[in-house]
N, C-alpha and C positions, 0 to 999 in steps of 0.2 A: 621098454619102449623108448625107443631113440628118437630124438627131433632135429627133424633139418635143419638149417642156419640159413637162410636165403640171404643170396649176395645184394650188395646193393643195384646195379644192373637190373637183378629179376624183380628188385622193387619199385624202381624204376619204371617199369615195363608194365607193372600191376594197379600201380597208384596212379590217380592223375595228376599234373601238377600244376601249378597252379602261380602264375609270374606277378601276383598283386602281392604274396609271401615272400618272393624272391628278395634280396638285394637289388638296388636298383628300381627301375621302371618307375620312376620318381614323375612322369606324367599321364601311367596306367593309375596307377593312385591319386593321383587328385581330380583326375576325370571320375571315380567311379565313385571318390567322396563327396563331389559335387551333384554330383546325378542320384546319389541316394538324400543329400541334403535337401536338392529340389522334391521329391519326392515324399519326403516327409512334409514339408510345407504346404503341398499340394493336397497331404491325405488332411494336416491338422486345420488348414486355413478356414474351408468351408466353416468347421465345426466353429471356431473362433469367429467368425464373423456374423453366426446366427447366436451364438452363446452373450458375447462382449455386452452389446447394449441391453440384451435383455436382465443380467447382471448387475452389470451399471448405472444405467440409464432408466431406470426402472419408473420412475414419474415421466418419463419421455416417451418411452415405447409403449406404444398399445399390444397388450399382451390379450389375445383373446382368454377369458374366461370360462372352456367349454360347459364346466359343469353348470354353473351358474345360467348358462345361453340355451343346453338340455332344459333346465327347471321354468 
């Protein structure tokens, strides 16, 4: 059984490529590392700002007691 050697061209042609890997494009990369930065900030911020004071602040925030408010 003998295997082909594909040229680079037909790899070329097969793969897609991808110019954030390339050399270069030195302002495709930090546009898409800001826009995944903003992104993450945006998924963790909510959580962090209902989490913080409840953590914290813990004689300060009224933290309902449900089970307690059940009974």
């Amino acid at each position: 059984m003998t295997e082909e050697r594909a040229t680079r061209t037909e790899m070329n042609e097969e793969f897609i490529e991808d110019k954030f890997f390339e050399k270069g494009h030195i302002g495709l990369k930090v546009k898409q590392l800001l826009i995944t930065i903003l992104a993450w900030i945006g998924l963790l911020l909510p959580f962090g700002l209902v989490l913080f004071p409840i953590l914290f602040f813990k004689d300060k925030v009224i933290v309902f007691d449900a089970f307690q408010t059940a009974i």
